[in-house]
Residue frames relative to the residue before (quaternion, step in Angstrom):
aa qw qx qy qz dx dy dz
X 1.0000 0.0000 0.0000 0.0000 0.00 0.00 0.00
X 0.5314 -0.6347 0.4299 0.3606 3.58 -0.92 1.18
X 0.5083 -0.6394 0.5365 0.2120 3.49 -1.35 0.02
X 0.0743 -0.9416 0.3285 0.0041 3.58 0.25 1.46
X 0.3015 0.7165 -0.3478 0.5241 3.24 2.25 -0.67
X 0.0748 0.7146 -0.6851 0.1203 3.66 -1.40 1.34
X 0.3713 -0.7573 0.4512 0.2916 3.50 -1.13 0.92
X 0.3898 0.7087 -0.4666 0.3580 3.54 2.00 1.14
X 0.6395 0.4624 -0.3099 0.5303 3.72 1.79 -0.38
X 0.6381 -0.6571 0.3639 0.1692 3.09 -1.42 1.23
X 0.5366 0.6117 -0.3032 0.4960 3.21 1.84 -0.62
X 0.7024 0.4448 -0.2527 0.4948 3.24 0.25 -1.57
X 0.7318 0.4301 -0.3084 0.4293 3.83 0.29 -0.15
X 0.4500 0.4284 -0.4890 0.6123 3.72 1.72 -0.40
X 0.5931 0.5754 -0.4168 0.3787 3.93 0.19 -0.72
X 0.8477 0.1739 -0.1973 0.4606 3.27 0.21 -0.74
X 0.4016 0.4676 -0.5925 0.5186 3.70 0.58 0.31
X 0.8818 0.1849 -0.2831 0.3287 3.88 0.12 -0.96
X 0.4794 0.4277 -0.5881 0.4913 3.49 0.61 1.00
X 0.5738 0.5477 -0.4183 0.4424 3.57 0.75 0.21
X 0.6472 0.3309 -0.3792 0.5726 2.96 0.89 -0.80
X 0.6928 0.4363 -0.4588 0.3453 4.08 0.22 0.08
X 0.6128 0.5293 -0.4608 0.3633 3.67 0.98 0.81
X 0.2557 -0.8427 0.4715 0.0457 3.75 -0.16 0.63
X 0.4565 -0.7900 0.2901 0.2887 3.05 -0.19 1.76
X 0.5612 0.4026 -0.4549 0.5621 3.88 0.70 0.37
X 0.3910 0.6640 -0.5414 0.3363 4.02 0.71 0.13
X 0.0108 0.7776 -0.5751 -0.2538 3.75 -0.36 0.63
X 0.5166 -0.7660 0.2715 0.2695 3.04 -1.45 0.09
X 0.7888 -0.3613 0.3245 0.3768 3.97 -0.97 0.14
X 0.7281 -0.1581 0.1664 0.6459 3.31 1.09 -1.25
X 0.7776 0.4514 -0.2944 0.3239 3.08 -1.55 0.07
X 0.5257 -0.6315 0.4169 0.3887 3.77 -0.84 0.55
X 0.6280 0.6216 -0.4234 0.1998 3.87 0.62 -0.36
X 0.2891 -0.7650 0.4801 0.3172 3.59 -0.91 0.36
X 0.7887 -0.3609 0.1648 0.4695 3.67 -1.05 0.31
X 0.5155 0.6551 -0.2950 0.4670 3.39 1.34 -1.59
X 0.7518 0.4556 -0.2424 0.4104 3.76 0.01 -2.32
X 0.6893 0.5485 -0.3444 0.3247 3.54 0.85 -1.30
X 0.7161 0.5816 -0.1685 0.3471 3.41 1.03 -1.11
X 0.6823 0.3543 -0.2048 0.6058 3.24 1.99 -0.75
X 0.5153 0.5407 -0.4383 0.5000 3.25 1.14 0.48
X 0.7907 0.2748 -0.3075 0.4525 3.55 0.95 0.18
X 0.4584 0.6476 -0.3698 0.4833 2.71 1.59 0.90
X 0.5423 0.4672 -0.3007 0.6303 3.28 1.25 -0.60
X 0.7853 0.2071 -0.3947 0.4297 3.73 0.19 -0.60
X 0.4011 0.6247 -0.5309 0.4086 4.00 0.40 0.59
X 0.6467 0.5582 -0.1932 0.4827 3.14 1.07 -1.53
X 0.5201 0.5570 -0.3518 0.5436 3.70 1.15 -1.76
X 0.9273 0.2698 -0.1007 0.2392 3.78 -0.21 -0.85
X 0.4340 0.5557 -0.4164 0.5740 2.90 2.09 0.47
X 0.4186 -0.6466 0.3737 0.5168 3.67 1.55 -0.50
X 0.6168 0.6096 -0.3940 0.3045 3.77 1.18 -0.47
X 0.5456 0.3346 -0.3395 0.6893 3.99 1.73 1.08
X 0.0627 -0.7349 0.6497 0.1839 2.83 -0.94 1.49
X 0.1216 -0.8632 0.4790 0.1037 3.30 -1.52 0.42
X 0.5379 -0.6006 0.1875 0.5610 3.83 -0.30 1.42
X 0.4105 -0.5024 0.5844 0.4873 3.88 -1.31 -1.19
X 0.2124 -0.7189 0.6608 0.0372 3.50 -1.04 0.45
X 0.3411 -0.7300 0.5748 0.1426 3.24 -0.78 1.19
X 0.2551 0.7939 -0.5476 0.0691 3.55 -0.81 1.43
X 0.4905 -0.7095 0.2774 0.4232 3.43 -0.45 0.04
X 0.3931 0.7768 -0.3598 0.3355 3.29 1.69 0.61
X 0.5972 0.6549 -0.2150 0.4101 2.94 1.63 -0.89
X 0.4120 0.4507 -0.4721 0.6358 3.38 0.96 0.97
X 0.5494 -0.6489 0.4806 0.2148 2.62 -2.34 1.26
X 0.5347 0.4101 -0.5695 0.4707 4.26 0.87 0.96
X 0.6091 0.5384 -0.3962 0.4267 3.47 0.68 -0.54
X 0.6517 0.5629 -0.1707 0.4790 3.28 0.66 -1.28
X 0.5773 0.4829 -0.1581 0.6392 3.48 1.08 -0.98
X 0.8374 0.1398 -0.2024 0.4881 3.91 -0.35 -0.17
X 0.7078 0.3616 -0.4308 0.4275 3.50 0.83 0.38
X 0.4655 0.5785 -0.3845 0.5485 3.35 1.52 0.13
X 0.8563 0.1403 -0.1359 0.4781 3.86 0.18 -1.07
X 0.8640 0.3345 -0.2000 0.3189 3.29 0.48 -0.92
X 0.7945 0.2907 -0.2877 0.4489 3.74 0.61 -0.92
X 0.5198 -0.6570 0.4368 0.3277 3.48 -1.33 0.99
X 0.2769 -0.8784 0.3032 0.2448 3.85 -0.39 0.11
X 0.4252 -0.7484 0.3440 0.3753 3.41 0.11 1.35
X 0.6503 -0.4805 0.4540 0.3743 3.00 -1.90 0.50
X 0.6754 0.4326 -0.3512 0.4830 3.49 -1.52 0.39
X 0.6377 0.6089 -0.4350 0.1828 3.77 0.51 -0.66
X 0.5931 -0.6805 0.2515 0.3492 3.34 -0.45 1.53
X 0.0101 -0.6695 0.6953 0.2611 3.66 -1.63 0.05
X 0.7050 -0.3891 0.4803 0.3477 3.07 -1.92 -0.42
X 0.6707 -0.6438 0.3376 0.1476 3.30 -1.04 1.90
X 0.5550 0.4315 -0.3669 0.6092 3.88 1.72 -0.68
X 0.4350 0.6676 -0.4859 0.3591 3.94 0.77 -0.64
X 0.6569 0.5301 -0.1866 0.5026 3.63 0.93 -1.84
X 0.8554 0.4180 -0.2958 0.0779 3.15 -0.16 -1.63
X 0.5316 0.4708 -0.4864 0.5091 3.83 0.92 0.08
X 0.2401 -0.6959 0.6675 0.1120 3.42 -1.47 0.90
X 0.7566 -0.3934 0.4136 0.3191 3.05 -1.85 1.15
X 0.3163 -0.7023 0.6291 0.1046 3.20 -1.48 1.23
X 0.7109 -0.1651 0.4632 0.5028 3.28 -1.03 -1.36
X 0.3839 -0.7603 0.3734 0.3675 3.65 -0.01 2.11
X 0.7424 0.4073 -0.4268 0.3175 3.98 0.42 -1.12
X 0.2966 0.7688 -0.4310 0.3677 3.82 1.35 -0.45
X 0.8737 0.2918 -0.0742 0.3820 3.07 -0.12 -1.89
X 0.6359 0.4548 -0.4067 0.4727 3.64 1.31 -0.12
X 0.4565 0.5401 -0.5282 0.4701 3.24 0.87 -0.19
X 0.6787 0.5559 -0.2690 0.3975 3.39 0.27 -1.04
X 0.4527 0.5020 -0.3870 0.6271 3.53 1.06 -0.63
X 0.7530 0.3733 -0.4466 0.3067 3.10 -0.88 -1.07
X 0.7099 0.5941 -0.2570 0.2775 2.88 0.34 -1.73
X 0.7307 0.4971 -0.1820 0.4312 3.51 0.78 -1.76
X 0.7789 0.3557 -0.2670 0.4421 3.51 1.20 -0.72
X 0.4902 0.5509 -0.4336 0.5179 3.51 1.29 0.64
X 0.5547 0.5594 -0.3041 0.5356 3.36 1.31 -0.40
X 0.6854 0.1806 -0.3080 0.6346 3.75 0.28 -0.61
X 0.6997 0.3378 -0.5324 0.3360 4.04 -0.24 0.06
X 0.7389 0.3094 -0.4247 0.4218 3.43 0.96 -0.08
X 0.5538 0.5222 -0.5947 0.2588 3.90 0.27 0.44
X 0.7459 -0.4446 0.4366 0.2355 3.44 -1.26 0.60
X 0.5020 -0.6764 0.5203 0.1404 3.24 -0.54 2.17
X 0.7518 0.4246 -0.3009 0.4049 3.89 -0.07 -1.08
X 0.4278 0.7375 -0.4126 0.3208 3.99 1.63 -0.91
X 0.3862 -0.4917 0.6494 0.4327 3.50 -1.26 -0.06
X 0.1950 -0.6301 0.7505 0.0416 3.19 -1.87 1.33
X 0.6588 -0.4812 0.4224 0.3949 3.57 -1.65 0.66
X 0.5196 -0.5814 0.4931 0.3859 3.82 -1.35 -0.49
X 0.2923 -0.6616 0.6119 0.3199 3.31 -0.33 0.81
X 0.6274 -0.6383 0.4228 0.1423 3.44 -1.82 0.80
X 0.8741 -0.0999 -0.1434 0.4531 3.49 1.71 -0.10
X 0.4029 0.4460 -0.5003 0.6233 2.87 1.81 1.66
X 0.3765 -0.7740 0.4865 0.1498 3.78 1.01 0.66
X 0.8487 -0.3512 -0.0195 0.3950 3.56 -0.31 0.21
X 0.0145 -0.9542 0.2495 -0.1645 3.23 -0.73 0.92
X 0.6199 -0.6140 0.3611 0.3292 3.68 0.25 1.62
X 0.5182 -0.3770 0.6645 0.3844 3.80 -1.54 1.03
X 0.6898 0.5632 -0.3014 0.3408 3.88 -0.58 -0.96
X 0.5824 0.5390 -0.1505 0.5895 3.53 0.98 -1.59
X 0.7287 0.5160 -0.1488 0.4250 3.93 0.45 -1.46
X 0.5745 0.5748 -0.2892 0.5059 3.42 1.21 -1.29
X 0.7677 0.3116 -0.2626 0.4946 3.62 -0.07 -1.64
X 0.6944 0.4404 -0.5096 0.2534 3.81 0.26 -0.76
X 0.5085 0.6798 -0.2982 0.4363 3.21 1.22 -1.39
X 0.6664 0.3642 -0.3658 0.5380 4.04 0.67 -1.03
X 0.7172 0.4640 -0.2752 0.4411 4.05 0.22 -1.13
X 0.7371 0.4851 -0.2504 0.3983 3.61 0.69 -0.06
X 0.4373 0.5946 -0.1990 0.6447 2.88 1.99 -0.53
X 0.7717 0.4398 -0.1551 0.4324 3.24 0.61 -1.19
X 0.6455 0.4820 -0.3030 0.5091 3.54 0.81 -0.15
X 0.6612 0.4122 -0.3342 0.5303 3.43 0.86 -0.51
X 0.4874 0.5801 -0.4306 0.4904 3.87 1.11 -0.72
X 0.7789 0.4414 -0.2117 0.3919 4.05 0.45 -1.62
X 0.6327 0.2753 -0.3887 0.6106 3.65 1.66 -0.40
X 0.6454 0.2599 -0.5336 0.4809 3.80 0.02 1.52
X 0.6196 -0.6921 0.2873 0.2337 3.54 1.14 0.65
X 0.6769 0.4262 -0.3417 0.4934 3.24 1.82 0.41
């Protein structure tokens, strides 16, 4: 079933602000090598990545088409471990209530700019619709929430 959940609805963004707020920066995680702290600035940087205010190189993949791009956006779930971009990493974890603030903040910012607007290029889904941005922005969020179990 496609993936319908967008960080353009006000709901689906109260949702994830409060499972964020139910991970505790000593919460380890489920999978994967990040710690609460890394995880949390790692989705900072990609808020930022899609607010345009992170640049980030391109990466040649074969996602970067509009089926690839299209079933990793709605339909397939993405396994744990599944690489990101190396700027994604490179800002380290502030102060834990800092950087939620910053969440909040950064993801009220992309849910409230204008679907139809011009949106940056994502780095290895290559160009991509306000609409496109919304659902990834929710499902990416959302995977890192499920590898802290919330």
């Amino acid at each position: 079933m496609a993936n319908t959940k967008t960080a353009f609805d006000p709901s689906a963004r109260a949702e994830l602000v409060r499972r964020m707020e139910q991970v505790r920066p000593d919460k380890p995680p489920l999978w994967g090598k990040m710690n609460a702290g890394q995880m949390l600035a790692h989705l900072n940087a990609s808020l930022a990545m899609g607010l345009g205010e992170l640049k980030v190189a391109r990466k040649r993949t074969p996602i970067a088409n509009p089926l690839g791009r299209w079933l990793l956006i709605y339909v397939l779930k993405w396994p744990a471990g599944t690489p990101t971009a190396p700027e994604l990493l490179a800002t380290p974890p502030a102060e834990w209530s800092a950087d939620l603030a910053r969440f909040r903040d950064l993801l009220e910012r992309v849910g409230s700019r204008p679907q139809s607007g011009e949106w940056p290029r994502h780095p290895a889904f290559g160009v991509m619709t306000g609409k496109q941005w919304g659902a990834l922005t929710y499902k990416h969020l959302d995977h890192h929430l499920r590898q802290f179990g919330v």
